[in-house]
N, C-alpha and C positions, 0 to 999 in steps of 0.2 A: 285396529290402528287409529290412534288418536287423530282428528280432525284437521287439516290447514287446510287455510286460505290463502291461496295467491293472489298476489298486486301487481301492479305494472313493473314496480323495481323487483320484485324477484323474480317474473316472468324476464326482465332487463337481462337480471345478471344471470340469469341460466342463459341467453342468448349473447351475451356480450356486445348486448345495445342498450344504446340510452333511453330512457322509459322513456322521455316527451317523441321519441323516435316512431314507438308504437302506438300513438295516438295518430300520427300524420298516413298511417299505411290504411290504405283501398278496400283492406280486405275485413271481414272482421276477426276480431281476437276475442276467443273466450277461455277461459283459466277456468277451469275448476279441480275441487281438490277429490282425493279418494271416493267419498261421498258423495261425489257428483253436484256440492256445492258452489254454485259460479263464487270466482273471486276475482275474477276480470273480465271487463265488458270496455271497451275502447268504443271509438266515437261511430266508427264506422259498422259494429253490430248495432248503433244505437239507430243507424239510418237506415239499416236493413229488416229491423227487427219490429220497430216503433217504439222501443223500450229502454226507459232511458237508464243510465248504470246503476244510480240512485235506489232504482226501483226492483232491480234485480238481484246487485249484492246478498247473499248470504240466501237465497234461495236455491231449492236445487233444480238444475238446467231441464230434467224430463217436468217439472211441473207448470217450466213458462214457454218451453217449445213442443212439448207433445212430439220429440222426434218419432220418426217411422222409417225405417230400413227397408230401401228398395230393394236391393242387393242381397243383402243378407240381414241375418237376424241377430238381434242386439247382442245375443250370447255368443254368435259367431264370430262377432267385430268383435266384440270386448277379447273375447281367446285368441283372433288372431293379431290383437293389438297388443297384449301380454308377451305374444312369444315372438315379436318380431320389433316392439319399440314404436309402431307405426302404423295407421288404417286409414286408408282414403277410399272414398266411395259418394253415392247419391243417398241422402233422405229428404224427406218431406219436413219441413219445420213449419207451425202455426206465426204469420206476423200477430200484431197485438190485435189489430181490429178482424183477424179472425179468416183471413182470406190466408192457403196453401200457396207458400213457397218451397222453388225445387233446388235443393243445395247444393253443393260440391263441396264434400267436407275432407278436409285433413285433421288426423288428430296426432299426436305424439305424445309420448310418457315424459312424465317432468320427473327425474330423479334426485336423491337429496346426494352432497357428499360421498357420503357412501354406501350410494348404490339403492337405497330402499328407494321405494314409486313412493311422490307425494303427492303427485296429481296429471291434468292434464290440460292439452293443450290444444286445440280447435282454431283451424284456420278457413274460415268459411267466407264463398261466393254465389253468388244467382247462378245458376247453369245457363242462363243465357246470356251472361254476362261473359262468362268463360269461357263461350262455346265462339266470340267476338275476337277475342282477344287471344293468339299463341300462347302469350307470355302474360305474366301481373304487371299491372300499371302504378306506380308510384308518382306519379311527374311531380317535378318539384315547382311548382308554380308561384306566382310572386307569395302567397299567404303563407309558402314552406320554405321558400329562400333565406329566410335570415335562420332559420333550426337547421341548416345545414352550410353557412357560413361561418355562424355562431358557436356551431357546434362544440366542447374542449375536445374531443375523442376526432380523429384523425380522416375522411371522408373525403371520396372521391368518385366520378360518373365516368366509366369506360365504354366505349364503344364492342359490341359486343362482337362482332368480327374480324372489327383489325385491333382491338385490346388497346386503341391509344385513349389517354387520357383525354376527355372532354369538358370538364370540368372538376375544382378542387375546392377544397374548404380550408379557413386559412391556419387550423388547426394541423392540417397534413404539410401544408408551405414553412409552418415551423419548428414544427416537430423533426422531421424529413431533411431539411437546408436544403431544397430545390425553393428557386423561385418561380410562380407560376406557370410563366412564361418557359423554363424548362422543363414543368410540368408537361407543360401543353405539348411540347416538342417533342415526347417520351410513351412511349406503351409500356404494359405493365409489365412487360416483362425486362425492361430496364431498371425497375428496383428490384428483382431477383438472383440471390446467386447461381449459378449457372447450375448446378448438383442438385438445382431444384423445377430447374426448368420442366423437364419428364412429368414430375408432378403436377406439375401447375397448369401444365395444358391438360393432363387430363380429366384433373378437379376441375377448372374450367369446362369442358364439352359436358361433364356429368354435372354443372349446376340445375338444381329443382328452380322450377319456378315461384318456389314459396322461401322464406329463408333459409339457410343452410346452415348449420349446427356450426359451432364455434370449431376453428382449426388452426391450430397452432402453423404458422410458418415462418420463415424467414424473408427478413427485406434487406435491403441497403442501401443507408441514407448517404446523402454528398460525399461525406469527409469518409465515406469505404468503411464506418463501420455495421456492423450486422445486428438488427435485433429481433425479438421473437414479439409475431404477432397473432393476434387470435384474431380472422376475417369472417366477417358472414356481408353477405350478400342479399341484394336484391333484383330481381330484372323491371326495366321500367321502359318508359314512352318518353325519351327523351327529345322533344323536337323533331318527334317523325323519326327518330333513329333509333334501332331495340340496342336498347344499353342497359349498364348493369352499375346499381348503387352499392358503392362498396364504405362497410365501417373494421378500419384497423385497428383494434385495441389491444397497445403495448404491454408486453406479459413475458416482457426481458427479467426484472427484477423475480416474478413466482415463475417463471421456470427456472430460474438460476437456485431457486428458494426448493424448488422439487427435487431437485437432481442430488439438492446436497441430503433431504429430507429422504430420497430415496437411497442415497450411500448409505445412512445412517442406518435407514431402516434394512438395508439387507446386511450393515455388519451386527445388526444385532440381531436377527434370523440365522448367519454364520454362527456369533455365539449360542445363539441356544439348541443351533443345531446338531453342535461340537460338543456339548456340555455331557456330563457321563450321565446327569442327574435324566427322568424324565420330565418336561417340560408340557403343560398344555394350557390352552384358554376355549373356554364353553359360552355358548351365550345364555339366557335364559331357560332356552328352552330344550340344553343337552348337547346341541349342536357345538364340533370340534371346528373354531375359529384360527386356532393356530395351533402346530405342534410339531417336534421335534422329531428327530429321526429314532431316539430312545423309544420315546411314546406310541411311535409306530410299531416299529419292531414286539414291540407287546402285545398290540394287537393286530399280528400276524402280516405286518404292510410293510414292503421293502422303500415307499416313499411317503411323507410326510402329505403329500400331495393326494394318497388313495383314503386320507381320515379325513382333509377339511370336508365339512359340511354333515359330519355322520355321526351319528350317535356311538354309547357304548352296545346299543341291544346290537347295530348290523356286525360286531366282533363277538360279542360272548356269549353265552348262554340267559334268558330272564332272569332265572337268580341270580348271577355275578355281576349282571347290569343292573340292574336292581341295589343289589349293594355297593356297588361304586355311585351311583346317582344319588340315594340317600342323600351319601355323605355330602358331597356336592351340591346338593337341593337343603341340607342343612342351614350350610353355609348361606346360600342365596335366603334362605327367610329369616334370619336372625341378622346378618351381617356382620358375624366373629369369626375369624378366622381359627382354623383346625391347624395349632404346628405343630411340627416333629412327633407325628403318630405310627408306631409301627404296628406296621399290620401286614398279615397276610395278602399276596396279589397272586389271581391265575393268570398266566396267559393267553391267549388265542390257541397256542396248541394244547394245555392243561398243564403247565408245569406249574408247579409255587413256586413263592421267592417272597423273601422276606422285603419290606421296603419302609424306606420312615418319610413318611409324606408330610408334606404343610398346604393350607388350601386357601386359600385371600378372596375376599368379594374384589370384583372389578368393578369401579365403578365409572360411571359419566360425569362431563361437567358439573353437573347441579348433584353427584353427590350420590344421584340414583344408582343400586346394585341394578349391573345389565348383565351380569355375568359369574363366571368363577376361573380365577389361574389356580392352577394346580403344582405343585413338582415334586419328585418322590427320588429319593435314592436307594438303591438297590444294596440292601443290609444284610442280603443270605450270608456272604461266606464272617460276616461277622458275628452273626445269629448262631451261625453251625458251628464257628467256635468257641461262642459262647455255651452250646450242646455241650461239645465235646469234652468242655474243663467241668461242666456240672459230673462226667464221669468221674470225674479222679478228684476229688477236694482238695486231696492233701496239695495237687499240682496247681490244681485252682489258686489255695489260698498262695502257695509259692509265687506263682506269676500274678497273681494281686500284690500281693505286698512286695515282691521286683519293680512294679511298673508304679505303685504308690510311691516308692523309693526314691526311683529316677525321675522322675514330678517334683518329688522334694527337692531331689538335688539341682536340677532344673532348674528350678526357683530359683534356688539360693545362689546358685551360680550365674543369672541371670540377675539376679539381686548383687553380688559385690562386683560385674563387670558396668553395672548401671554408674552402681558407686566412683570405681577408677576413671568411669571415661568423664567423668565431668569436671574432673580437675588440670590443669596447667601445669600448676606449678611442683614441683620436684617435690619439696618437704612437706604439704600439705597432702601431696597424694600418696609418697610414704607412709603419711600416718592414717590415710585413708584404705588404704589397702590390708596393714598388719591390723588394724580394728577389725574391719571387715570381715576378714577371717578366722579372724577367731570369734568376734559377735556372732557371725552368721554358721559357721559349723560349730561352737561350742571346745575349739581347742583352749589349752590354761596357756599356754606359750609360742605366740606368732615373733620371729624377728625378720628384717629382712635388712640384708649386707650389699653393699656396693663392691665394684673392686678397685682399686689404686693401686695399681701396677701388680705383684708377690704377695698382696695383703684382701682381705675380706672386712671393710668398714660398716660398721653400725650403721645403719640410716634411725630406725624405731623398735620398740621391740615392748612387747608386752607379757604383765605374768612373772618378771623377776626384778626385784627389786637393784639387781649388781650383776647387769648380764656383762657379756664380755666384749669390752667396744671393738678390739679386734681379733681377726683368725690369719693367721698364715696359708697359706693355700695347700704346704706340706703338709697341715695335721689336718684330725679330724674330721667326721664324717661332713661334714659341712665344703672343708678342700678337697675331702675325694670328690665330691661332686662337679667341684672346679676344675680336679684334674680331667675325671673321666666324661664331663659334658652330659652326667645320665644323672637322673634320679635315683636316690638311694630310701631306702625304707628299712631299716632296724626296727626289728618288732620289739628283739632285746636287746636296747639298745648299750645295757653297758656290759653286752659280753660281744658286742662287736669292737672288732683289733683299732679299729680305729678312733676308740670314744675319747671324748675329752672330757676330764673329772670336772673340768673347770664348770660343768651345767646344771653340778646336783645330782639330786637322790631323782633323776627323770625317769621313765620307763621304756617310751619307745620316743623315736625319730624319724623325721620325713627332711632329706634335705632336697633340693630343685633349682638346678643349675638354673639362671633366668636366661635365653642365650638368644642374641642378636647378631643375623646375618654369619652365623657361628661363630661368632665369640662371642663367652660366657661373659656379660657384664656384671652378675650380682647372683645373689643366692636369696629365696626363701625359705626358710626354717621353720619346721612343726615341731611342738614335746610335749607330750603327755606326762600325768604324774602317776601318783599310786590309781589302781581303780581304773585304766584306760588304757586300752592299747589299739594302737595305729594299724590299721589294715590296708587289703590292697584296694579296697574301696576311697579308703582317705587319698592312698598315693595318686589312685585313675580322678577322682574330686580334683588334686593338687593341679596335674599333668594338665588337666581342662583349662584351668585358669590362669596356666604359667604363661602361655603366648599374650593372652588379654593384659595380664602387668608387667608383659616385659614391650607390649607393645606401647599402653599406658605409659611406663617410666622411660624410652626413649624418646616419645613424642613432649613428654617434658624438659628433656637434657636441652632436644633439637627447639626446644622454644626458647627457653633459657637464653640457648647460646646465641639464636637469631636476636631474643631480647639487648642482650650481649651486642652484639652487632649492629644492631639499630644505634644505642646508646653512642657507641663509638663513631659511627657517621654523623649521625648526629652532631657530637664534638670536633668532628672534623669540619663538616658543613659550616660551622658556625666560625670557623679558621678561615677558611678560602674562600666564603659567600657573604653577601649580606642576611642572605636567611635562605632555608632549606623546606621543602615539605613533601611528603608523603602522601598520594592519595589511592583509594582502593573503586576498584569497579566493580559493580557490584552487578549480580546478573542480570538486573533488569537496564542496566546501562545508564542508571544512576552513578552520581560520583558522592563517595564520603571521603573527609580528610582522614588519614588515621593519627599525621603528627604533624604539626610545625617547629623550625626552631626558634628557640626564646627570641633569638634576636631578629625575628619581624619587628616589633617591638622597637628598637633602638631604630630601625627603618622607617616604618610607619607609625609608628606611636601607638599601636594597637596592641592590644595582649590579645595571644594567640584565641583564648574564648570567647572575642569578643567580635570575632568572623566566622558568620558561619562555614560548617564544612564544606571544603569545594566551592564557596563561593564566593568571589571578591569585586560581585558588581557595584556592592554599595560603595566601594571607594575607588575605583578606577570613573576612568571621563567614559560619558556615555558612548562619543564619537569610537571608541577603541573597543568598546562591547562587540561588535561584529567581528573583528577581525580577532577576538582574544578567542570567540565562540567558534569559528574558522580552524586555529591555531590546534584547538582542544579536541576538537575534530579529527585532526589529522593524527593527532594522538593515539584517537581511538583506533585509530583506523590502521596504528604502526609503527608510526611515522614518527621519527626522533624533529620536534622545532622550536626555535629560537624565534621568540618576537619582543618588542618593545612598546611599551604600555605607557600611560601616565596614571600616576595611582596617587591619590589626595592621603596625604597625611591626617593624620589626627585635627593636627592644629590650621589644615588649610592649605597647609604649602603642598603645590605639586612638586612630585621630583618623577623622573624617567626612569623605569624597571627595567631590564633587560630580564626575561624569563624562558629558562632553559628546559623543554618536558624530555624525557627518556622515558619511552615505555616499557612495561614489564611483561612478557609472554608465559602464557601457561607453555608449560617444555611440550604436552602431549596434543591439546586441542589450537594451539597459536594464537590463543585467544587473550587481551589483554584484560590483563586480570588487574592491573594497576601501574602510575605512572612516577615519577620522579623530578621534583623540577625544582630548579636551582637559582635564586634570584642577585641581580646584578644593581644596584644604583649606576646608574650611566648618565646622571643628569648633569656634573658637573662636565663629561667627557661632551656629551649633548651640547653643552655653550660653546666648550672651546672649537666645535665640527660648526657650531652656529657661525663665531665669530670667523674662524677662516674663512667660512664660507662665503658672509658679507665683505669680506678682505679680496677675496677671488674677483669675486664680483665687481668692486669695484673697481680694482686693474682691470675689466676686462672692458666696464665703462671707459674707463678713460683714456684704452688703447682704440677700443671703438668710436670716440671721440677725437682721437691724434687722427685715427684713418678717413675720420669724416670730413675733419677740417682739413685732410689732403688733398681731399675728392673734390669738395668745392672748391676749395681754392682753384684746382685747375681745370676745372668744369665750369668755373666761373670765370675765369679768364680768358678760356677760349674764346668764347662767343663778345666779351671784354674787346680784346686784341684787333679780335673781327671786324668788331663796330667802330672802334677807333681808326682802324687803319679807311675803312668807308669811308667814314666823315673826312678826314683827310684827302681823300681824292675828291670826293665828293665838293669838296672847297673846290678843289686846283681844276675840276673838268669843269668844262662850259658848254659840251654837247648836252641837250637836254638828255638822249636816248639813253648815256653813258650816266648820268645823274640819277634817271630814272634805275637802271639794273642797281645802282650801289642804295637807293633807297631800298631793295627788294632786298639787300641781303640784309642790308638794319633790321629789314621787318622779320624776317626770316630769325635772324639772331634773337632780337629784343624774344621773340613768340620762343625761341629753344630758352633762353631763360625762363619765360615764364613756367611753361611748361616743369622745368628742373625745381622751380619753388614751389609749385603747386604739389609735384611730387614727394616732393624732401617730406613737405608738410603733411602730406598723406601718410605715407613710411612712418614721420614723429608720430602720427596719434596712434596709428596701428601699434608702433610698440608700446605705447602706454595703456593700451587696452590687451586684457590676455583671453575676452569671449565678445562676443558679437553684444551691443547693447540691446537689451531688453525693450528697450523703449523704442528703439527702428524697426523691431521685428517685423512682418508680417508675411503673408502667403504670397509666395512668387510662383507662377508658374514659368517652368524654365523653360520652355519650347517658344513660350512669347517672349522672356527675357534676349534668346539667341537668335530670335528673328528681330530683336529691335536692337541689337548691335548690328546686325548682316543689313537690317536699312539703313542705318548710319553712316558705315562704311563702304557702301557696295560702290557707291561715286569713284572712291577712291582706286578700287578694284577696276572699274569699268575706265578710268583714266587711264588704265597701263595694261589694257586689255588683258585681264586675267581671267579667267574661267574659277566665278563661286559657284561651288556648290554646296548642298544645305541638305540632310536627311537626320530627319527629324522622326524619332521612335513614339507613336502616339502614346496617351495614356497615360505619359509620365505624371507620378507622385508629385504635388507642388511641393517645396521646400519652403520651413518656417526661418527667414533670413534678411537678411539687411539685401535691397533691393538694390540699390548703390554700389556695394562694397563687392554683390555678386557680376555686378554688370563691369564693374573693373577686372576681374579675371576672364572674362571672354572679351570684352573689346581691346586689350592690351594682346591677348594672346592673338586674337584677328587681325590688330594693326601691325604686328611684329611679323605675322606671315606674310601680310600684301606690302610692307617694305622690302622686307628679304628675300621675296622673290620677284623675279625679274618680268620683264613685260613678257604677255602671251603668256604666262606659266600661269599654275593651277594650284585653287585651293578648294580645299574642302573638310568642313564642319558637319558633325555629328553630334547626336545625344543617345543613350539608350540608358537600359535599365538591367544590373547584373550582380547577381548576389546583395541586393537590400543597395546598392551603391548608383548612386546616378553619377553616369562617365560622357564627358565632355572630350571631344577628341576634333583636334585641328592638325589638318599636314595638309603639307606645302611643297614647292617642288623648287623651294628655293636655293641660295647659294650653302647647308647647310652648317654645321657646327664644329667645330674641330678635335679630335678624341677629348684633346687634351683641355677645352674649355668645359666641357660638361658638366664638369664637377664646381665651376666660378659662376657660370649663367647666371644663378641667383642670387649671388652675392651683390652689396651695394655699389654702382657706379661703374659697375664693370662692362667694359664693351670689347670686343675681341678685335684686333690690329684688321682684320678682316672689313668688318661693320667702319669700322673710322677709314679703309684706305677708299671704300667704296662710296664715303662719306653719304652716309645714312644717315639721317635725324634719329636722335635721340638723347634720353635723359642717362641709362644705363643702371635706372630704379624701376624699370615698368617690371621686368620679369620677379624683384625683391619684392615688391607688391603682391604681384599676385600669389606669389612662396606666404607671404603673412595672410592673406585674406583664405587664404585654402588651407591654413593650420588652424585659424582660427573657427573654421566651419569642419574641425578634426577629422580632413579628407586629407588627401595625398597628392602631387605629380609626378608625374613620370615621359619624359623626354628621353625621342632615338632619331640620332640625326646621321647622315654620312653626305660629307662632303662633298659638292658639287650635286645635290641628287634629291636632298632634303630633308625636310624636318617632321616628327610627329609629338604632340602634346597628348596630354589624354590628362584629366584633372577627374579624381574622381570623390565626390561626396557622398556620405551617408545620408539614404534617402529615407523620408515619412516620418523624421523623429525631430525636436526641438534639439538645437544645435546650441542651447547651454547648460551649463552644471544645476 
């Protein structure tokens, strides 16, 4: 075996650790290959040893340690290190300055892919060292902290009795989606699925104290899903606690990469296992690597499983192995493959059998012959009658020239069905079929007739200069054919009762009803002249090829006619549409147009070739690309829809499409095989829906304008009326006390006006704005927002001994919003509770957080709302006979505010009251996102 050297990264990646990994460990590592030449020496053989890697590299291990076996003898390690993978024990090793050390050696076999030993592997300690210590000591000390923080590969320090997490590397914190600190709170048996639990504890109690071979498991990260990892471990000194350093490297992606590589590989062992041929592969040296259940059976083994690894000699005799390895051993020294050889084969029990074998070098990457595949078919019963006809010539040559025969015919008939099917169209493949047939069998006179109702029409015909454009279906061998649905064959053909003179001096006839779904559509006609006559071989040639051109000539009628059909809608579409088109789906779910009508064209200005198929991005508005892409979608998906577009003309002008799709279904798989759509100009229909609708609008301003100026008017008169009538007494009293109360209700009034202009003016801007301005935006947090309206107001509250209460759901999302505009929907909705409800009664205010929505919720235990007002509350200036007879302050715009400020942050309210008993609010907004377009 050719020589390797190991390094740290392949010593790595046979462990599935990081090489700077294997430089920070206690113990020493040394690698060598087959030959017992070191290929690794880590820092720690260099402190045990006195030699530095340097110095050692590429020499072989018995010439710089002088090992000596306490235990046993080198030949006994090395054998029972071969058949078991593994050998630990005590030897003596020389340090450099000459003085015995006593070892504690581990060694293990480093194997390649597959499977062959490339080396070995040596994990050595001072026996006094280890006689100190239960366990190996790794400690990760400040000089190794950052190679295990740092780390990219996923690590972590468990405690080795109660498995909790004691420390982590921040490769495993992100990989994982545990943060630290949930680390920290977790044992390892919190990232395992539970079907693995059984496992895990017992791998666990059976960890060595050296590393532990790569082992695929299962973990489960935050978000619940599962991946595959390969662990090894370490046990170490962790702060006076025996812990255990764990590395998990994720091996999701190559097991997933195995599993499929191993489906593949056993359906292709299924095939060859299945296969009649026999099937094998040898390696170099004879040995049966792979073989088939064929293969077996020949040499005497009822499983493919009693040949791997054996030669031809353990099944046959020396000479017959002998002569199968030759060949074999040919192949491997030249590198030319042996095909289709028949030769003689024995079996295992001594029968022959004839076989025709092929034999291939196999080779490796780089090209090198490592082997031989083999396969052979089993050719006896073709060989024995191959015997059998060398008895009889005369039968020999008969069934030779039968089977050359039907080869030819074969051909030929294979060659004018080639011909038929590649044509379309009706009269082209007429002429392609009566050529054909007569080219390709060598008749003087092909015709072939249509039928039209009592009559047999010419289509083509070849070989007579003045054939007969029609036959009646009563005469002639040609309409017995028609009547009787059969082929007919006149050998002589003009002493058959039915000849027609009208053909000439002919000799024989072939006529051949063509007949679809049973009825006869057409006939094909043969004629021979002097010198040829027609057999039952022409008529059985005929019969062969009659379904192929009568299947040929309807699949042209039914194209035609579809042609036919198209055309005609087409004509129609272009009647009742602005323009029509055609498109096909094609199986990879691609779209091609197949037609458009002309009059896109008059439409868009566009000639139909100057869009490509199925695609009319380049002149539609970009804004309607999603929703046209939407639209086509649903198409595919079935679905008959109607949308409207803007699509730029030629010349620039927009106009509005209305575009209509109808899909088309395959009858057997429902699968749309192409769709239909039908296009509408609606641009002008478009203004006149525009204009009404500017026409709507503005009656509904200026009813909303007549209502407004009703509203103030007597909203502004009351408190008017008020003040007028004051000042009037307010003249004629002369009591101070009486002066003083009429001054209080001026102030009271002048303050309800203000209050009513402040609002109006609040209400005008809000409806001149249709989203929150961008430029007020900023981070509220709402829990402070609703505790600094509950300061504001609570005075008020505690004047009329009311009971606030206030729960507040922590954590809440802040909201990106006008801080303002939000504090007008809770102090409005607070101050309308603690008016309307009466002293000593109860309010209370909440926040929480529910389906993404942040829900503000105020009730009351006040007078409350009447069925019948429910539906007005928010309307402008409205106050219910209720509110005015209990004379309440108010504007009768607080609750129309807050309906605009809570549309505009595109939330919701919703209000439940019952009379006499109270009221509930609840406003709820869309929480954690930017509240505009």
């Amino acid at each position: 075996m050719a020589s390797w050297t190991m390094d740290s990264i392949a010593l790595a990646e046979r462990f599935g650790l990081p090489a700077n990994l294997i430089d920070l460990l206690s113990d020493a590592i040394i690698g060598v290959d087959t030959s017992l030449v070191i290929g690794v020496w880590n820092p720690a053989a260099e402190r045990l040893y006195g030699w530095g890697a340097a110095e050692v590299i590429g020499k072989r291990l018995p010439d710089v340690l002088q090992t000596r076996f306490l235990d046993d003898t080198f030949d006994q390690s090395f054998t029972f290190l071969n058949q078991t993978g593994s050998w630990n024990g005590l030897v003596i090793q020389l340090h450099r300055e000459g003085h015995r050390l006593r070892i504690e050696s581990n060694v293990s076999l480093v194997r390649s892919a597959s499977g062959d030993t490339i080396g070995m592997m040596a994990v050595n300690r001072p026996v006094s060292e280890a006689r100190t210590r239960s366990n190996r000591s790794v400690g990760l000390d400040e000089r190794y902290r950052t190679y295990f923080v740092s780390n990219p590969q996923p690590m972590w320090i468990t405690d080795m009795e109660t498995l909790a997490f004691l420390d982590v590397n921040n490769a495993a914190i992100q990989h994982y989606g545990y943060s630290r600190d949930e680390f920290l709170s977790m044992t390892e048996v919190d990232i395992r699925p539970a079907d693995e639990l059984p496992r895990q504890l017992e791998a666990i109690s059976a960890y060595a104290s050296a590393y532990s071979l790569p082992e695929v498991w299962r973990h489960r990260r935050k978000d619940g899903s599962l991946i595959d990892v390969e662990v090894s471990a370490q046990d170490i000194d962790y702060g006076g606690r025996r812990a255990r350093l764990i590395l998990a490297y994720d091996v999701t992606a190559r097991v997933q990469i195995d599993q499929v590589f191993l489906q593949k590989r056993q359906l292709l062992f299924n095939l060859i296992d299945h296969l009649p041929q026999f099937v094998y592969i040898k390696d170099g040296e004879g040995r049966f690597l792979i073989c088939n259940h064929e293969a077996a059976l020949i040499r005497g083994c009822q499983s493919p499983r009693d040949v791997i690894g054996k030669t031809d000699s353990d099944f046959f005799t020396p000479e017959i192995a002998r002569l199968y390895s030759d060949k074999d051993e040919s192949v491997l020294a030249t590198g030319q493959p042996i095909l289709k050889e028949e030769e003689w084969m024995v079996d295992a029990a001594g029968r022959r059998m004839w076989v025709m074998t092929s034999r291939f070098p196999l080779l490796d990457r780089d090209g090198s012959i490592i082997g031989v595949i083999a396969t052979g078919l089993n050719i006896d019963d073709r060989k024995r009658a191959e015997e059998a006809l060398k008895h009889s010539e005369v039968r020999y040559r008969a069934l030779w020239a039968a089977s050359q025969r039907q080869a030819q015919e074969l051909s030929l008939l294979a060659h004018v069905r080639t011909l038929v099917a590649r044509e379309l169209e009706l009269q082209p493949l007429v002429r392609q079929i009566v050529s054909a047939v007569a080219e390709t069998f060598g008749y003087p006179r092909v015709s072939l007739y249509l039928m039209d109702e009592n009559v047999l029409k010419l289509q083509h015909q070849t070989g007579q200069e003045h054939p007969a454009l029609e036959i009646p279906v009563s005469k002639g061998i040609a309409g017995l054919a028609v009547r009787t649905g059969r082929a007919i064959l006149a050998e002589d053909a003009r002493a058959h009762p039915d000849y027609l003179d009208m053909f000439g001096p002919i000799v024989s006839q072939i006529s051949l009803p063509l007949i679809d779904r049973q009825t006869v559509i057409g006939v094909i006609d043969v004629q021979t002249l002097a010198g040829s006559v027609l057999t039952k071989d022409d008529l059985r040639i005929m019969q062969e090829l009659a379904e192929h051109i009568t299947l040929a000539i309807t699949r042209a009628q039914f194209y035609a006619n579809l042609r036919g059909s198209e055309e005609r809608y087409r004509m129609i579409s272009d009647m009742i549409s602005d323009y029509a088109y055609y498109h096909q789906v094609m199986p990879d779910g691609s779209v091609q147009r197949v037609w458009v009508t002309d009059s896109i064209e008059r439409v868009l200005g566009y000639h139909p070739s100057e869009i490509r198929a199925g695609d009319i991005s380049a002149v539609m508005d970009p804004e309607d690309l999603p929703r046209r892409d939407s639209d086509v979608a649903r198409v595919l998906a079935g679905e008959s829809v109607t949308g409207e577009y803007r699509l730029r003309r030629k010349s620039g002008e927009v106009r509005w499409i209305r575009l209509t799709r109808k899909p088309i279904l395959d009858p057997v798989t429902r699968r749309v095989t192409a769709y239909v759509g039908v296009a509408q100009d609606v641009t002008d229909l478009r203004q006149a829906e525009k204009q009404r609708m500017e026409l709507d609008l503005e009656r509904e301003r200026i009813a909303l304008l007549r209502e407004f100026i009703g509203n103030m008017s007597h909203d502004l008169k009351t408190p008017l009326t008020v003040i007028n009538s004051s000042v009037y007494l307010l003249e004629k009293y002369t009591d101070p006390d009486r002066q003083q109360e009429k001054i209080e209700v001026i102030k009271e009034q002048v303050a309800l006006l203000g209050r009513l202009i402040q609002d109006t003016l609040t209400l005008s801007r809000l409806d001149h704005s249709s989203q929150l301005s961008t430029e007020t935006l900023e981070s509220v947090e709402v829990n402070q927002l609703v505790s600094e309206a509950v300061h504001n107001l609570r005075p008020e509250a505690d004047r009329k001994s009311q009971t606030l209460t206030v729960i507040l759901e922590p954590g809440l999302p802040p909201l990106l919003t006008n801080h303002d505009e939000l504090y007008r929907v809770v102090g409005n909705l607070l101050e309308n509770a603690i008016f309307y409800t009466p002293d000593h009664g109860s309010i209370t205010l909440s926040t929480r957080l529910a389906d993404h929505k942040l829900v503000f919720t105020i009730t009351d235990t006040g007078m409350g709302i009447a069925p019948a007002d429910l539906d007005r509350i928010f309307g402008r200036f409205f106050r219910s006979d209720r509110s005015r007879s209990a004379k309440i302050p108010g504007t009768g715009l607080g609750l129309a505010i807050v309906k605009r400020v809570v549309d505009m942050h595109k939330g919701r309210i919703e209000v439940e009251s019952t009379l006499g008993t109270g009221t509930t609010f609840r406003v709820y907004l869309p929480a954690g996102l930017p509240l505009t377009d």
